[in-house]
N, CA, C and O atoms as a GROMACS GRO file, in nm:
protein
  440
    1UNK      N    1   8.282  -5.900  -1.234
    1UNK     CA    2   8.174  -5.986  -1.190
    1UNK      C    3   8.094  -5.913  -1.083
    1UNK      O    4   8.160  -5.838  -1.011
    2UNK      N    5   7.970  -5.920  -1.061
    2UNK     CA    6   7.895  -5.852  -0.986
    2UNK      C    7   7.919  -5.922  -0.895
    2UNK      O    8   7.967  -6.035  -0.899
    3UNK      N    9   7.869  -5.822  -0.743
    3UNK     CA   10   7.908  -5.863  -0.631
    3UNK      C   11   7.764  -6.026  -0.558
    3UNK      O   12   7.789  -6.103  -0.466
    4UNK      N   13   7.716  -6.026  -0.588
    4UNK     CA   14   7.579  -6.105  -0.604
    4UNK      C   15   7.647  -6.221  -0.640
    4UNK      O   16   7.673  -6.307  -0.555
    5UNK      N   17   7.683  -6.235  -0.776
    5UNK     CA   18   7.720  -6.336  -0.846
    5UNK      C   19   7.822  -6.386  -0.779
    5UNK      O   20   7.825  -6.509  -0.780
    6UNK      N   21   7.944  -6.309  -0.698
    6UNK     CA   22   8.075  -6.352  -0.651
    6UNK      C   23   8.044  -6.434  -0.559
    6UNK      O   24   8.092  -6.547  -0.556
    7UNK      N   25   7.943  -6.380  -0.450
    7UNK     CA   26   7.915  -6.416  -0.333
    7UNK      C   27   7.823  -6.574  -0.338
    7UNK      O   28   7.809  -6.645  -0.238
    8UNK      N   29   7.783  -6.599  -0.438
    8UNK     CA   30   7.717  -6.714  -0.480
    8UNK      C   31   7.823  -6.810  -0.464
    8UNK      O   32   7.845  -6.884  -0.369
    9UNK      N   33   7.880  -6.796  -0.565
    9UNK     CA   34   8.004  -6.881  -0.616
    9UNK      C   35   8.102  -6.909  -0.474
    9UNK      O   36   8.135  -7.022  -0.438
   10UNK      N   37   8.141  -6.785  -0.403
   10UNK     CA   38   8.210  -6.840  -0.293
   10UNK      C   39   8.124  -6.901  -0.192
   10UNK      O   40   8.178  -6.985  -0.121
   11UNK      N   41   8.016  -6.879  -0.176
   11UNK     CA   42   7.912  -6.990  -0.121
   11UNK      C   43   7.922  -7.125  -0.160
   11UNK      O   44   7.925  -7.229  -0.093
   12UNK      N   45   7.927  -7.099  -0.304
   12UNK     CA   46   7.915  -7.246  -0.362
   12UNK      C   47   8.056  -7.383  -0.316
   12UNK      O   48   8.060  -7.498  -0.273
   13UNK      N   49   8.178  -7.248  -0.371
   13UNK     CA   50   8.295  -7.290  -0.373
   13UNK      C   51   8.348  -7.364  -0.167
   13UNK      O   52   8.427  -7.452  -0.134
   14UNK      N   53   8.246  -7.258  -0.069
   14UNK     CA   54   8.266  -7.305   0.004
   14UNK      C   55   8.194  -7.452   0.119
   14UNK      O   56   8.232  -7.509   0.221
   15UNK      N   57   8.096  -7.460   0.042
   15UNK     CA   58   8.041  -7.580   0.048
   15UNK      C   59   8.105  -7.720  -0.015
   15UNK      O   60   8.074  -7.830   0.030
   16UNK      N   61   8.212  -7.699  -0.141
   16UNK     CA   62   8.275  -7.786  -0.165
   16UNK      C   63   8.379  -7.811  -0.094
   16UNK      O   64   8.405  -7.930  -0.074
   17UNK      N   65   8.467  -7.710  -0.036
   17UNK     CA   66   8.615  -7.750   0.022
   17UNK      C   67   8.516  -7.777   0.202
   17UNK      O   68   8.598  -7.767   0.293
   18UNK      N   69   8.393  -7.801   0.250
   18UNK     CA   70   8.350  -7.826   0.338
   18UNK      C   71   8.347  -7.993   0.330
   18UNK      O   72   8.328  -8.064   0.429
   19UNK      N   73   8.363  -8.030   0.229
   19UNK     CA   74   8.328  -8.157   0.173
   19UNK      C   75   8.191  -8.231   0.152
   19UNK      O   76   8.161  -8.340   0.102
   20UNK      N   77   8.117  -8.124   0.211
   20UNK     CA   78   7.986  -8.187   0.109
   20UNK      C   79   7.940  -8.225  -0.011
   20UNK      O   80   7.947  -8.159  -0.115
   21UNK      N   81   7.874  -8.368   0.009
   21UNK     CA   82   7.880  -8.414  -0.117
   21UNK      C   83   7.762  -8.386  -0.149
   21UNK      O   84   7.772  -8.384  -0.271
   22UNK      N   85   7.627  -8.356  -0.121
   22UNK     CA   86   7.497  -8.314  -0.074
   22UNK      C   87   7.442  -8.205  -0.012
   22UNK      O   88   7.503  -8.143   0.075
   23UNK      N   89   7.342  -8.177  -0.045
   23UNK     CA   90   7.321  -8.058   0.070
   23UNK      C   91   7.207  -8.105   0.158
   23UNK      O   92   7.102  -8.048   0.188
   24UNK      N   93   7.251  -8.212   0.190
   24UNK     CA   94   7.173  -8.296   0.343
   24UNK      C   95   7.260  -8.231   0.454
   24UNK      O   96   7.380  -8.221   0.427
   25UNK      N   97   7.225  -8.193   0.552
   25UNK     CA   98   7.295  -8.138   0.630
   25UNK      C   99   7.366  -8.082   0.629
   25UNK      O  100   7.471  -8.121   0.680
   26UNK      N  101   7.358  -7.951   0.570
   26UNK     CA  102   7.490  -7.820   0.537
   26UNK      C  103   7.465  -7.719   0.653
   26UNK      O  104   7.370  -7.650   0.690
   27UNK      N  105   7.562  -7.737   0.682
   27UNK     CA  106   7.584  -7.572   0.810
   27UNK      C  107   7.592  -7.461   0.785
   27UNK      O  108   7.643  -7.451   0.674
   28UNK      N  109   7.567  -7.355   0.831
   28UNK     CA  110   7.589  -7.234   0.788
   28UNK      C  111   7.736  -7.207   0.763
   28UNK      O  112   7.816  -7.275   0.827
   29UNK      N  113   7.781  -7.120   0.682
   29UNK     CA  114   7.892  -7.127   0.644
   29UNK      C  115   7.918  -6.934   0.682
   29UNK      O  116   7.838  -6.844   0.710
   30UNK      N  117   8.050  -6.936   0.669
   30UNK     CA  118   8.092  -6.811   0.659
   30UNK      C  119   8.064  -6.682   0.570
   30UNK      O  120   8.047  -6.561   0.581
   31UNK      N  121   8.067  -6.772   0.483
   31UNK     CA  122   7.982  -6.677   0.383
   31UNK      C  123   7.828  -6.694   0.328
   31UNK      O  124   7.765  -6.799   0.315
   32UNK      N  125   7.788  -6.561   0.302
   32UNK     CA  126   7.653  -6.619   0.346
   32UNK      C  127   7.593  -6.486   0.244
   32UNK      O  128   7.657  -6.381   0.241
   33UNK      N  129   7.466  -6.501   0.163
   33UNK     CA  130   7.430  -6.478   0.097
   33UNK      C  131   7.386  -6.323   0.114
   33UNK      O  132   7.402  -6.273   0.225
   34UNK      N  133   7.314  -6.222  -0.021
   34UNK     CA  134   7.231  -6.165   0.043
   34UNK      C  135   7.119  -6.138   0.076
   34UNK      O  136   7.042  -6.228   0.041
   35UNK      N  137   7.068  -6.052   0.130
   35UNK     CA  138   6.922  -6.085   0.216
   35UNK      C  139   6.839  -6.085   0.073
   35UNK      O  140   6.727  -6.130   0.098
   36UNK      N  141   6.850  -6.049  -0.076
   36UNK     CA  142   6.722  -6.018  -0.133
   36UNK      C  143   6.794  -6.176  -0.243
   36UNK      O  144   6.765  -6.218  -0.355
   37UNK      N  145   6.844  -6.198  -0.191
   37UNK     CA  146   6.876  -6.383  -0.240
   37UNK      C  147   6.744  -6.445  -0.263
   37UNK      O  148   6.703  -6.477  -0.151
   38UNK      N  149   6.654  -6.479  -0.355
   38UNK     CA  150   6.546  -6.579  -0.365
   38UNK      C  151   6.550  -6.725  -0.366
   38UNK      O  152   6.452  -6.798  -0.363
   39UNK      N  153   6.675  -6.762  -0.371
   39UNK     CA  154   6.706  -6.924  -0.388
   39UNK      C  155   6.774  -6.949  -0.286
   39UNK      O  156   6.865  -7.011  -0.340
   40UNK      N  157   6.798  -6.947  -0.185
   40UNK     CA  158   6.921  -6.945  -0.069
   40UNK      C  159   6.843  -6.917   0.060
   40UNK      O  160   6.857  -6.812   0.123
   41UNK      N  161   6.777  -6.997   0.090
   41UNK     CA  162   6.702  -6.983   0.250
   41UNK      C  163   6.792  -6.895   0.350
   41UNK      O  164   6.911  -6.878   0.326
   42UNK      N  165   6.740  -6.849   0.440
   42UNK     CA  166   6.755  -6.796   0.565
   42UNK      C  167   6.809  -6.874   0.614
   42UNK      O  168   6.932  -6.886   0.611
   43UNK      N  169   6.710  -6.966   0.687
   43UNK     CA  170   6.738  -7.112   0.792
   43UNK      C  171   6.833  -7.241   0.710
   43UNK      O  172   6.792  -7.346   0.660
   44UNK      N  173   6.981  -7.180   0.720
   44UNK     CA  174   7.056  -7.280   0.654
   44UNK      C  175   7.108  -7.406   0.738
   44UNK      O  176   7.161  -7.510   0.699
   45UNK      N  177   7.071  -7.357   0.885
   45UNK     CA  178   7.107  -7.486   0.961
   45UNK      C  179   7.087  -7.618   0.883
   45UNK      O  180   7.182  -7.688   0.847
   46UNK      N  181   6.972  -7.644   0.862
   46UNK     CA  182   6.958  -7.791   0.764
   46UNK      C  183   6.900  -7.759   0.654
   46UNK      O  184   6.787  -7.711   0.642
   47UNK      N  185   6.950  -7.775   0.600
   47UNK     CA  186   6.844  -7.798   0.448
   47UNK      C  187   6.780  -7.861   0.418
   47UNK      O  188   6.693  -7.813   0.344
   48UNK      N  189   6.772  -8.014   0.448
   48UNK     CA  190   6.652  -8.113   0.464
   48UNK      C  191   6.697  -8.172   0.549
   48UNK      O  192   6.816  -8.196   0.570
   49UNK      N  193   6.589  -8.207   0.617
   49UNK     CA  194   6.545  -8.319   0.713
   49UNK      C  195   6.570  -8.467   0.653
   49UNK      O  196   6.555  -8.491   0.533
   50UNK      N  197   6.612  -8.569   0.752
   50UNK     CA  198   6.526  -8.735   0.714
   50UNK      C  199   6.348  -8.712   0.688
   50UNK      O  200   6.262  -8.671   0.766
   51UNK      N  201   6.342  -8.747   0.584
   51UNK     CA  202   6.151  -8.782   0.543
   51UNK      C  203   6.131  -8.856   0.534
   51UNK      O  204   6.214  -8.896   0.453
   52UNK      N  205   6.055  -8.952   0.563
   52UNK     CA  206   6.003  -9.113   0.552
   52UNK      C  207   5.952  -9.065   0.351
   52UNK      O  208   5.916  -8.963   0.291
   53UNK      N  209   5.975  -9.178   0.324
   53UNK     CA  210   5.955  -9.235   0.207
   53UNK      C  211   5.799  -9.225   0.161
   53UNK      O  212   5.727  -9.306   0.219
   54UNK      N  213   5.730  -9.135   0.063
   54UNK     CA  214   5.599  -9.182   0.046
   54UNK      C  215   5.516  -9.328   0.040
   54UNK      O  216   5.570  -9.423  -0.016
   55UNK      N  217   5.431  -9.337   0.078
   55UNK     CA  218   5.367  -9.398   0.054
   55UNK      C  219   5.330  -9.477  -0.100
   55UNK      O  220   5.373  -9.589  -0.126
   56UNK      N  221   5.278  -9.429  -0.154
   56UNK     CA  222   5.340  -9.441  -0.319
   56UNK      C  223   5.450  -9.481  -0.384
   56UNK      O  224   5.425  -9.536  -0.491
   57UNK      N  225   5.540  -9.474  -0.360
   57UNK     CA  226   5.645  -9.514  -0.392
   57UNK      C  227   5.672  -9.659  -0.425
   57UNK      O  228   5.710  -9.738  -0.338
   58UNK      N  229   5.647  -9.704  -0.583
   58UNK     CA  230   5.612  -9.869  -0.574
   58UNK      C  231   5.801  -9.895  -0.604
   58UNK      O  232   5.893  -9.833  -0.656
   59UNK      N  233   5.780 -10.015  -0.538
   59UNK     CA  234   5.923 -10.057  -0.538
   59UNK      C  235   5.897 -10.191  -0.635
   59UNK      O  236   5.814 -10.282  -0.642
   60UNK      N  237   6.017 -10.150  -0.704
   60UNK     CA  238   6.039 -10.241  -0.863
   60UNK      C  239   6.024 -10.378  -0.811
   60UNK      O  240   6.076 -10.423  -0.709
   61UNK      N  241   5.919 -10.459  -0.920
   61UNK     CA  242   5.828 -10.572  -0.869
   61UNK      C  243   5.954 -10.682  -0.926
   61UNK      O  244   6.026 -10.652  -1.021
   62UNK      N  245   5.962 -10.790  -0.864
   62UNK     CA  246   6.055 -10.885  -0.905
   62UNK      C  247   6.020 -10.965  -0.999
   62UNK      O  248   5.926 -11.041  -0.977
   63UNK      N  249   6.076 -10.967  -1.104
   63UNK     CA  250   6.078 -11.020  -1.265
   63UNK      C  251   6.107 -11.268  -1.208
   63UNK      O  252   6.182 -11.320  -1.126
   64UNK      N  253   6.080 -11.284  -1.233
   64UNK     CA  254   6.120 -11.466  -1.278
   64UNK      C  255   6.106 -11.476  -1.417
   64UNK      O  256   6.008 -11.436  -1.480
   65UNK      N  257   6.217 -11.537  -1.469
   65UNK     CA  258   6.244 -11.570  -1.599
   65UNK      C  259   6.246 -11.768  -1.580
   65UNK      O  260   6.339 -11.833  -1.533
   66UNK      N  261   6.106 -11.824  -1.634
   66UNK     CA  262   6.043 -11.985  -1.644
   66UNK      C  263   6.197 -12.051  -1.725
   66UNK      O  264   6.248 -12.043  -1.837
   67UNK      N  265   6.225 -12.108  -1.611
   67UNK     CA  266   6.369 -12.177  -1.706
   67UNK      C  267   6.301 -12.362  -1.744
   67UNK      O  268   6.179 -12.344  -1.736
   68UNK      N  269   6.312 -12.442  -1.762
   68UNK     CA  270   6.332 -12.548  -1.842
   68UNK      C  271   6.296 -12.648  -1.695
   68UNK      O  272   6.390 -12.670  -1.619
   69UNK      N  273   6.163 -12.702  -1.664
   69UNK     CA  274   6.123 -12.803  -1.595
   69UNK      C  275   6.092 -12.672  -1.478
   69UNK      O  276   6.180 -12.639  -1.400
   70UNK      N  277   6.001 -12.627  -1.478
   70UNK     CA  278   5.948 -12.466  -1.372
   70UNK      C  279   5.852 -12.491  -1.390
   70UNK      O  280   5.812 -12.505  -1.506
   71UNK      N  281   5.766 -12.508  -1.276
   71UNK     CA  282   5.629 -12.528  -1.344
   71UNK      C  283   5.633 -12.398  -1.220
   71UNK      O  284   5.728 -12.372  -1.146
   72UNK      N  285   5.459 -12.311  -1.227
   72UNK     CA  286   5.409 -12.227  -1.128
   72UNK      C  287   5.415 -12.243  -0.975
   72UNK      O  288   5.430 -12.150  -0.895
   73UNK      N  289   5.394 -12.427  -0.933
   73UNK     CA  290   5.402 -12.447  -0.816
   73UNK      C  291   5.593 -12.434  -0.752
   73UNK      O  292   5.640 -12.368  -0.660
   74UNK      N  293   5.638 -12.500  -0.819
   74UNK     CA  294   5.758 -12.481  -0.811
   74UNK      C  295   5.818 -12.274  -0.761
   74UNK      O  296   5.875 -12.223  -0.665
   75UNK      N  297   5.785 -12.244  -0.838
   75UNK     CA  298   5.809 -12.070  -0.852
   75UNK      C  299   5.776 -12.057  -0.722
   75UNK      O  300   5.870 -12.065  -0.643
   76UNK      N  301   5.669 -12.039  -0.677
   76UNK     CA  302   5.583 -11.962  -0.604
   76UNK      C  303   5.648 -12.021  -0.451
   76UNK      O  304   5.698 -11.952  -0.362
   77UNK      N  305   5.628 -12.193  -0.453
   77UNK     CA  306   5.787 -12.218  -0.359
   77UNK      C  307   5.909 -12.120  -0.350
   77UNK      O  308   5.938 -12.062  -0.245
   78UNK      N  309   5.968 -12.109  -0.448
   78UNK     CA  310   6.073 -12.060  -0.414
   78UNK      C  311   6.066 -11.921  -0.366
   78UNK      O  312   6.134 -11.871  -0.276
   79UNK      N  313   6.001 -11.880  -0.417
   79UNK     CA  314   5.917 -11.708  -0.354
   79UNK      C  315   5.879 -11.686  -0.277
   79UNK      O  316   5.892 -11.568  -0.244
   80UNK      N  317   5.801 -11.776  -0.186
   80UNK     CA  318   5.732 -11.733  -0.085
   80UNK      C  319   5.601 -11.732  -0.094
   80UNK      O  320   5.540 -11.725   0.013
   81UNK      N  321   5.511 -11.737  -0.241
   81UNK     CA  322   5.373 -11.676  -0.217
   81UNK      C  323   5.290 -11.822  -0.266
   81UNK      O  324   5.317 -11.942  -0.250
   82UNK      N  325   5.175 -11.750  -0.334
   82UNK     CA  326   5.078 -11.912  -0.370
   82UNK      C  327   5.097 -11.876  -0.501
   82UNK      O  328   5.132 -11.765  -0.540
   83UNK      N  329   5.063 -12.004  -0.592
   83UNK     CA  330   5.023 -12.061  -0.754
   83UNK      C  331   4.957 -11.923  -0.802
   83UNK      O  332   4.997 -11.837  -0.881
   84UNK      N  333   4.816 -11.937  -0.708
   84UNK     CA  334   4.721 -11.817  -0.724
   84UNK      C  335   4.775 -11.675  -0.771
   84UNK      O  336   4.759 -11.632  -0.885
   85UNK      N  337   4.846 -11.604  -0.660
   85UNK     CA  338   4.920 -11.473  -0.677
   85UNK      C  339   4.964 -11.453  -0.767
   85UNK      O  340   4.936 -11.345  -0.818
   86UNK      N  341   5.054 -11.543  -0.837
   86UNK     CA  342   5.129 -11.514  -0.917
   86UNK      C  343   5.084 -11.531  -1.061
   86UNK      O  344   5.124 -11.467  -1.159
   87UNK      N  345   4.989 -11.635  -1.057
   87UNK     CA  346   4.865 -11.638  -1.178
   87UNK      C  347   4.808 -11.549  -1.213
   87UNK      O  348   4.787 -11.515  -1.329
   88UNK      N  349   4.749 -11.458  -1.041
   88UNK     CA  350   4.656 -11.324  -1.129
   88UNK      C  351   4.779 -11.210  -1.135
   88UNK      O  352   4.764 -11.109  -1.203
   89UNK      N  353   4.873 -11.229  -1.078
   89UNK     CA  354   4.974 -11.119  -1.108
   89UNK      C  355   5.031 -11.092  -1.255
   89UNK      O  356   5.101 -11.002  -1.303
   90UNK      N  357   4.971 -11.207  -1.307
   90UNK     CA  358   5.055 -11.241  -1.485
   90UNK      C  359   4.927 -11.267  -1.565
   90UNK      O  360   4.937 -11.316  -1.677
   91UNK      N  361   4.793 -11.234  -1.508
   91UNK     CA  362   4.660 -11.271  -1.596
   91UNK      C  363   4.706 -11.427  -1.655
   91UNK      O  364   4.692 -11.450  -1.775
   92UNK      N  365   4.746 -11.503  -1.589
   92UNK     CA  366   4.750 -11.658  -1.631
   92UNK      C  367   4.619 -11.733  -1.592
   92UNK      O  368   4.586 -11.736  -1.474
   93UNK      N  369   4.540 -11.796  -1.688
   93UNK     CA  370   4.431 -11.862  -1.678
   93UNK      C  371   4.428 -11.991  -1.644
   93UNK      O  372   4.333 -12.043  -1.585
   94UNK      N  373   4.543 -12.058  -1.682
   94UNK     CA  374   4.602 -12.213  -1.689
   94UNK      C  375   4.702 -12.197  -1.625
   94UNK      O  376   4.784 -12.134  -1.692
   95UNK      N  377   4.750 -12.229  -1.498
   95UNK     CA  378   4.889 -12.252  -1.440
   95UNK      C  379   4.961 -12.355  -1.502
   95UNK      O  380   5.080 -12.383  -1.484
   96UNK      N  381   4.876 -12.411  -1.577
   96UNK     CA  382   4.956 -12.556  -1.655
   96UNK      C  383   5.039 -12.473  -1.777
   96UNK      O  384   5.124 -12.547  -1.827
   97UNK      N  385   5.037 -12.382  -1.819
   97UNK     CA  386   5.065 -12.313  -1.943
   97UNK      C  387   5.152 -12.194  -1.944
   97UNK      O  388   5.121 -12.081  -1.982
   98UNK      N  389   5.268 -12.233  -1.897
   98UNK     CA  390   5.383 -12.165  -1.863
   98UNK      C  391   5.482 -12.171  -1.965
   98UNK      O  392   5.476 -12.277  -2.027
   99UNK      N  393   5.565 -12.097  -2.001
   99UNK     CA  394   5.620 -12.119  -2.114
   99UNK      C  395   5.810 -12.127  -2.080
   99UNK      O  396   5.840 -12.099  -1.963
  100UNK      N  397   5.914 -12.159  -2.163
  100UNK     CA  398   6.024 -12.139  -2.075
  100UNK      C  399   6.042 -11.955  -2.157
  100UNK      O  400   5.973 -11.907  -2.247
  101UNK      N  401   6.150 -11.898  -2.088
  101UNK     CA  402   6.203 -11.745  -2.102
  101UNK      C  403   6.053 -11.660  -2.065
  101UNK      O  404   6.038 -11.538  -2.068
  102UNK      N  405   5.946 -11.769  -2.028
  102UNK     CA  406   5.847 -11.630  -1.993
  102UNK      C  407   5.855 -11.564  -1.854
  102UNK      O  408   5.845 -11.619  -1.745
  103UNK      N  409   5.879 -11.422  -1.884
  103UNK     CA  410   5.897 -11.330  -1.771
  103UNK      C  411   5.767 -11.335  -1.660
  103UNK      O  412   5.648 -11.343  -1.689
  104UNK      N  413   5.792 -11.333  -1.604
  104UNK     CA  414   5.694 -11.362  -1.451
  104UNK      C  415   5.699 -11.281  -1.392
  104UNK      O  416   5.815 -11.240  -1.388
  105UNK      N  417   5.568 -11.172  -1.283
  105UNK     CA  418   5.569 -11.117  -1.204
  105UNK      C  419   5.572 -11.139  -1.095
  105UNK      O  420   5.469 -11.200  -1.069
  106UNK      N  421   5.669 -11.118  -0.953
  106UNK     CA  422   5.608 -11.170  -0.841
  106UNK      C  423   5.577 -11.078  -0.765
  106UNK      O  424   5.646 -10.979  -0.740
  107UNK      N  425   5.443 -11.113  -0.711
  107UNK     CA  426   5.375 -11.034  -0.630
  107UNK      C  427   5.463 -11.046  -0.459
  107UNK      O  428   5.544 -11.134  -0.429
  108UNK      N  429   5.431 -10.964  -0.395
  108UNK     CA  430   5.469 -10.908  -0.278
  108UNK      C  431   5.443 -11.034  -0.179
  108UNK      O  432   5.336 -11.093  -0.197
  109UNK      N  433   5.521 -11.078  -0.087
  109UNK     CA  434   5.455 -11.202  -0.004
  109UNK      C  435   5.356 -11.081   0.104
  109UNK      O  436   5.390 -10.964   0.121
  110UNK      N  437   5.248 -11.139   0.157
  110UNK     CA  438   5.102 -11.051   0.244
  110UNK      C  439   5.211 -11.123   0.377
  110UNK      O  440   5.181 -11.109   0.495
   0.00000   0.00000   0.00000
């Protein structure tokens, strides 16, 4: 086995018996790569940082499934938001016209 390849592997191997389950906060280790390494930073003190969360990042919208005597006003009670929201959140024209098993979007309470 080439010496490159060995030195990987006991890198690798020694990041596991370190017990990292991640390489969020890996320390430099004893063994340590070589300098013409392209995948294996220098600065192994951390490997990543905490990053705040993009912006973008849409967080999965909450589903209501219309059970049997649900009307819209009812829902939107239990949610938090208005009739309205949740009407244009579902292109509903008639809040009177709800169906039962129909999946519902709920919008975000403002």
């Amino acid at each position: 086995m080439k010496k490159f390849q060995l030195t990987i592997i006991m890198y690798l191997l020694a990041l596991g018996l370190a017990g990292c389950s991640s390489q969020k906060g890996v320390q430099k280790s004893a063994v340590t790569a070589p300098e013409n390494s392209a995948f294996i930073s220098e600065n192994t003190e951390t490997v990543e940082k905490d990053k705040p969360e993009p912006e973008n990042m849409a967080v999965k919208p909450v589903i209501h499934v219309v059970k049997k005597g649900e009307s819209l006003w009812v829902i939107a009670k239990q949610y938090g938001v208005t009739v309205k929201a949740i009407a244009e959140a579902n292109n509903i024209t008639n809040s009177n016209m709800i169906k039962i098993n129909q999946k519902l979007i709920i919008p975000e309470k403002k």
